[in-house]
N, C-alpha and C positions, 0 to 999 in steps of 0.2 A: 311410700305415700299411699294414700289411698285414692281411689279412682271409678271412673263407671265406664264400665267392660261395654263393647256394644250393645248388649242385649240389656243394658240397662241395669244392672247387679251392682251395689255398690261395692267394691273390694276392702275388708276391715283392714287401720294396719297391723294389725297383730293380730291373727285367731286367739278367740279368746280373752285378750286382753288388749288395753290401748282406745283408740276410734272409732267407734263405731257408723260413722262414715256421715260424710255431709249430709245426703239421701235421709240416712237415719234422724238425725239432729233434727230438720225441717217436719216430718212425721212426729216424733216426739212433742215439740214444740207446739206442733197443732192439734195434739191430742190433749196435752196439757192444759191452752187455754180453755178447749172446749170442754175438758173433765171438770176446770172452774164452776164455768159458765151455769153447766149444769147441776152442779153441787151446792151453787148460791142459789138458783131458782129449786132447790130440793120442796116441794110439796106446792108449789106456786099456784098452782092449780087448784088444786083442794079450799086454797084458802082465798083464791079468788070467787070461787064460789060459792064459798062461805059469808065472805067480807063484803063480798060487792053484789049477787047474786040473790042473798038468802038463802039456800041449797040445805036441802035436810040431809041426815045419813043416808039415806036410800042414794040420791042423786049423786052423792059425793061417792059414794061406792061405785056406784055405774059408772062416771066418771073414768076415775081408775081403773075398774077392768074392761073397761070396753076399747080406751086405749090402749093395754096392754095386750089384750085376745084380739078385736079386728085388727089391729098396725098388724099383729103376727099372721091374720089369716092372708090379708093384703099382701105382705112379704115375700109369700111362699110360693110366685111365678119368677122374683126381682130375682132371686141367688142364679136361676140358671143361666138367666139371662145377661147378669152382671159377669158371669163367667165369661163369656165369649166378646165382652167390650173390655175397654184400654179400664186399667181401676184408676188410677189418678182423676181422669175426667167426672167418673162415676163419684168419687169420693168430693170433688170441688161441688156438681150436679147438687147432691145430695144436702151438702153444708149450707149451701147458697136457698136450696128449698126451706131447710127448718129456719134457716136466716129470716127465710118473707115471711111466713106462716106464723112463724113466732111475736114479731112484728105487731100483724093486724089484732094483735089481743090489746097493747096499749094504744093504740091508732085506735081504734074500735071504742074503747074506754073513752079517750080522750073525748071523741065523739058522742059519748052515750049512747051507744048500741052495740054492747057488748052482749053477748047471748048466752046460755046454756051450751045450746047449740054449736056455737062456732068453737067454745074450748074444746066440745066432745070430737068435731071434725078434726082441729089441729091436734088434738094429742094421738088420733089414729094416722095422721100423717107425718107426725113426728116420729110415731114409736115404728113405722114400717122406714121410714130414712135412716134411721137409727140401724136397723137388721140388716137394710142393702146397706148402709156406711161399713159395719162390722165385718159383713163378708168381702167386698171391698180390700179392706185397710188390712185383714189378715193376708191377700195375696200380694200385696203391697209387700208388705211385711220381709216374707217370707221372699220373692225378690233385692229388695234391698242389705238387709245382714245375709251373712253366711249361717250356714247351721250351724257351726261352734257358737257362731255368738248369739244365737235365738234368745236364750235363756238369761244371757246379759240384758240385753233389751227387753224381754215381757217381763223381768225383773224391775227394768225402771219405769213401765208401764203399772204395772201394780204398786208403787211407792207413790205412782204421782194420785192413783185413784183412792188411796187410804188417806195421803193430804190432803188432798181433797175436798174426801168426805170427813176428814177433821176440822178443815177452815172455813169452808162454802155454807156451810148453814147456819152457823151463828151469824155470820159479816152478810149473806141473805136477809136472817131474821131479824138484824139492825138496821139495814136497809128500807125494811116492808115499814117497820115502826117508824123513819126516820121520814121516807119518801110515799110513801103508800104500797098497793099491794102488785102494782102490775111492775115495778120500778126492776125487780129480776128474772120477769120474762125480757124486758126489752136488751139488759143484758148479757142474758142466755142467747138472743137470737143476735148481739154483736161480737158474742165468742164463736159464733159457730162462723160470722165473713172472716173472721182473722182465721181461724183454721182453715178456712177454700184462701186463703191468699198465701198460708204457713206451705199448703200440699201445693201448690203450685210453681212454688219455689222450691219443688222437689229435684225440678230441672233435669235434666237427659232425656235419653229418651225410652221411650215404651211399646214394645213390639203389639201389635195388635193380633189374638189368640184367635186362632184361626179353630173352627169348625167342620163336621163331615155334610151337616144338613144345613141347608141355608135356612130353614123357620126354626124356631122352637117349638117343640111336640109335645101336646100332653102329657107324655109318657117321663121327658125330660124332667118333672115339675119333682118329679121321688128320686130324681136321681141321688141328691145328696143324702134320703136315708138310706136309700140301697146301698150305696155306699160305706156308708157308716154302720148296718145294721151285717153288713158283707163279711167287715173285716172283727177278725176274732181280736184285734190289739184295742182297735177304737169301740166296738161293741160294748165294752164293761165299763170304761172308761166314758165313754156319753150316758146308759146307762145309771151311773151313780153320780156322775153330775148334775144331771138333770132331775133327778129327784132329790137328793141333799138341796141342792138351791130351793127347789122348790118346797121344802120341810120346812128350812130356815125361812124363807121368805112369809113363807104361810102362816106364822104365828106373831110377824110385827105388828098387826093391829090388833092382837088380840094381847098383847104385851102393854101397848097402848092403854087398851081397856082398862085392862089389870091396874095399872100402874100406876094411870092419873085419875080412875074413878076410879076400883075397889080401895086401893089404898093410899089415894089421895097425896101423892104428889106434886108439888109443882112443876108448872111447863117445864122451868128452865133447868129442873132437878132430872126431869127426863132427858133432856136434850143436851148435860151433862154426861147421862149415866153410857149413852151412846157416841157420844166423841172423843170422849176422852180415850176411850179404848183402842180409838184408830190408830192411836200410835204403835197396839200391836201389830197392825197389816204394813207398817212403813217398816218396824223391827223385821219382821218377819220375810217380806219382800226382801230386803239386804241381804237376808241371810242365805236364802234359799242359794246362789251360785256358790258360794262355799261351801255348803253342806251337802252339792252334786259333788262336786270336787275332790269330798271328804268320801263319802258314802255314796255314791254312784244315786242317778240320777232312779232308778227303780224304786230301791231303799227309800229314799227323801220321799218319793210320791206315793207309797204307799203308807208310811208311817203318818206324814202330812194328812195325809187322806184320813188316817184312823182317829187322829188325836181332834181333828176340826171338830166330827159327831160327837167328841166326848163330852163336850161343854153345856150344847143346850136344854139337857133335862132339867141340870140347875136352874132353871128361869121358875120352874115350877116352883121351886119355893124360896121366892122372894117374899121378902114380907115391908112392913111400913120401917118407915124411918130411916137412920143415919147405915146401917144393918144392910138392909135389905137395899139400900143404893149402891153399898159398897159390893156387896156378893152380886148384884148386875154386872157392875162396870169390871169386874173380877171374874164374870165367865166370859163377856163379851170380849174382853182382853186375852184369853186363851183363845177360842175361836177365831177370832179377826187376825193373831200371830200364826194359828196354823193356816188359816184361809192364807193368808201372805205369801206362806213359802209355799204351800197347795198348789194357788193357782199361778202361779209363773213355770210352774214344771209341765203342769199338765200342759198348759195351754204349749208349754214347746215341743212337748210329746203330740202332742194332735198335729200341728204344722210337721213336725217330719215323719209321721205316718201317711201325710194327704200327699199324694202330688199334684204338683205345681198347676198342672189344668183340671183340678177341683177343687182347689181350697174355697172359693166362692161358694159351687153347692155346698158343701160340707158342712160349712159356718155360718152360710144361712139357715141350713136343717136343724144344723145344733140350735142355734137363737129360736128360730121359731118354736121347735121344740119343747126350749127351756120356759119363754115367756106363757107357751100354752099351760104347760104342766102348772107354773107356779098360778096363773090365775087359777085354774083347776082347785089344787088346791086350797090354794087362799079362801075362795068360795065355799069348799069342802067343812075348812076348818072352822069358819064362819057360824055353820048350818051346827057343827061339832058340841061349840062352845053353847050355842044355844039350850042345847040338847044336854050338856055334862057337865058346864060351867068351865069358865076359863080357864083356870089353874088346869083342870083335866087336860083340857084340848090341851095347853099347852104341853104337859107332861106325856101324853102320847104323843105327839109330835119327836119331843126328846127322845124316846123308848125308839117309837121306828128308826130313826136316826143312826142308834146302836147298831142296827142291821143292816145298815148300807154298807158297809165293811166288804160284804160277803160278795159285790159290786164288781170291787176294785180289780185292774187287771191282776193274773200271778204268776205271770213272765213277765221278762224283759223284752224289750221291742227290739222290732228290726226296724227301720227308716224302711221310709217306702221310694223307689226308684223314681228320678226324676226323669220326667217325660223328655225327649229332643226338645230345643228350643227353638220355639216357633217363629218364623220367621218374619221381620218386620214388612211393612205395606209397603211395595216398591212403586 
């Protein structure tokens, strides 16, 4: 049977295979609704201040990176700190905040006096709850299953988030039309009570992570890149993640561009071309624990790793019509099946490289990290496309991609030593 050890560990019943423990289930669950929540309010923002606001492209840009770069600059004291408190509490704290915040955007409407202003505030408190929820919910994680079974579970974590991002934005996009525009923040911010009520039904209990200094020090703020930048396993591996995301991410508005002005697409032929695909990250997610199983878990992650970059040069030449929709949804479909099996390896290789009293910094540095980069660039490409025209920017995007390879770790790991288990508050 399965059980919770005093330190709070859920015990699976079978490593490997079988349960992966009640603990787990309740996590799942509340990761779930709230991967929804947020995948139906997908762009909610942008088009509230479009819809309701009048917001030209400038605004609507700022918009977007200013929550993405301030939430991440904000973030970067919460990891250290989130370390040394219980994460459950942390992770309920956090839900229940994007819960209010979210909130006062249709309250606000209701009222008429809805601002620029207040979206640009809540999306920088969103997107920094989001970073402490993520560092968080990885030591959670990483408590609750066993390391045999990491990879079973960020497995079913990456299948629910490619759902997700297959369902959530159409049945969003129905929504806006049906009820108006604020109608999937209000229900963004009622997935995120049900996940603080999912993690709280995590039940057992939770030792509180004891410390050598009673403040947080300046100095503590870099711990988690030191960390990371310390170790020769995770160094290559954070490394070419955070710049692949940030490559890929950095050319979806320029895709955008492309797609429904130069060559004149409809909305709904776009917003096609990019979900249907997602059924590769749900294939692909499945597969990833038999093909560790099959070919050890190195192999799978560097192959994964190689075949993701290999897709997006193709976007460069896309062209109009029936053609050029189908060669989208046909690279987006390789890439989203290697991202699939990619990122549930990785992401279990990083959890048993960290120990147990860093995973917080770690996964904070990584997040903020990644979110910096990708504005970074996004910005970058922006300035690019100006300068060389779309297709270009796009096609060097693709080109550098090919080179992330060279990234990738090229050994096998050793797991990193789990700390003594720290002792609950007597």
């Amino acid at each position: 049977m399965s059980g919770v050890t005093e330190s709070g560990v859920v015990e699976s019943d079978v490593v490997g295979g079988g349960s992966l423990g009640r603990g787990f289930g309740w996590l799942w669950g509340a990761y779930t609704v709230s991967t929804f929540g947020t995948r139906l309010a997908f762009d909610a923002f942008p088009l509230i201040a479009v819809m309701v606001l009048d917001a030209g492209p400038a605004r609507v840009a700022a918009l977007s990176a200013a929550g993405l770069a301030v939430g991440a600059v904000v973030a970067v004291p919460l990891g250290p700190w989130v370390e040394f408190r219980r994460k459950r509490p942390v992770m309920i704290a956090t839900d229940l905040l994007r819960c209010a915040v979210l909130l006062s955007v249709p309250l606000a409407y209701a009222l008429g006096r809805l601002g620029f202003a207040q979206l640009l505030v809540v999306s920088v408190v969103v997107a920094a709850a989001d970073i402490t929820f993520r560092a968080a919910a990885g030591s959670c994680l990483k408590a609750l299953v066993r390391g045999p079974d990491l990879l079973r579970a960020n497995g079913r974590f990456e299948a629910t988030t490619w759902t997700a991002a297959m369902l959530g934005p159409p049945v969003g996009g129905a929504a806006i039309g049906l009820f108006g525009p604020v109608v999937t923040v209000a229900a963004d911010a009622v997935s995120y009570l049900l996940s603080a009520l999912g993690i709280r039904a995590i039940g057992g209990g939770e030792p509180h992570p004891r410390r050598a200094a009673s403040r947080l020090r300046a100095g503590d703020l870099l711990d988690g890149w030191r960390y990371v930048l310390a170790s020769p396993a995770l160094r290559p591996l954070f490394l070419n993640t955070v710049l692949v995301n940030g490559l890929i991410m950095a050319t979806a508005p320029l895709l955008a561009v492309l797609m429904l002005g130069d060559l004149g697409f409809a909305p709904w032929q776009y917003a096609l071309a990019f979900a249907v695909p997602c059924l590769g990250g749900l294939v692909g997610s499945r597969m990833a624990g038999p093909l560790v199983a099959r070919f050890g878990e190195h192999r799978v992650l560097v192959t994964s790793g190689v075949l993701r970059v290999c897709w997006p040069v193709g976007l460069a030449f896309v062209g109009p019509g029936t053609g050029g929709l189908i060669l989208v949804m046909a690279v987006e479909f390789g890439l989203i099946a290697s991202v699939g099996v990619y990122n549930p390896v990785y992401a279990t290789r990083r959890l048993e490289l960290t120990p147990a009293d860093r995973v917080a910094r770690t996964l904070s540095a990584w997040t903020v990290s990644g979110k910096l980069t990708t504005a970074a660039l996004t910005a970058l490409w922006g300035l690019l496309a100006g300068l060389t025209g779309t297709r270009t920017a796009v096609a060097l995007a693709g080109v550098l991609l090919l080179a992330t390879p060279l990234l990738l770790p090229r050994q096998p790991h050793t797991s990193a030593p789990s700390p003594s288990r720290p002792a609950a508050d007597g």
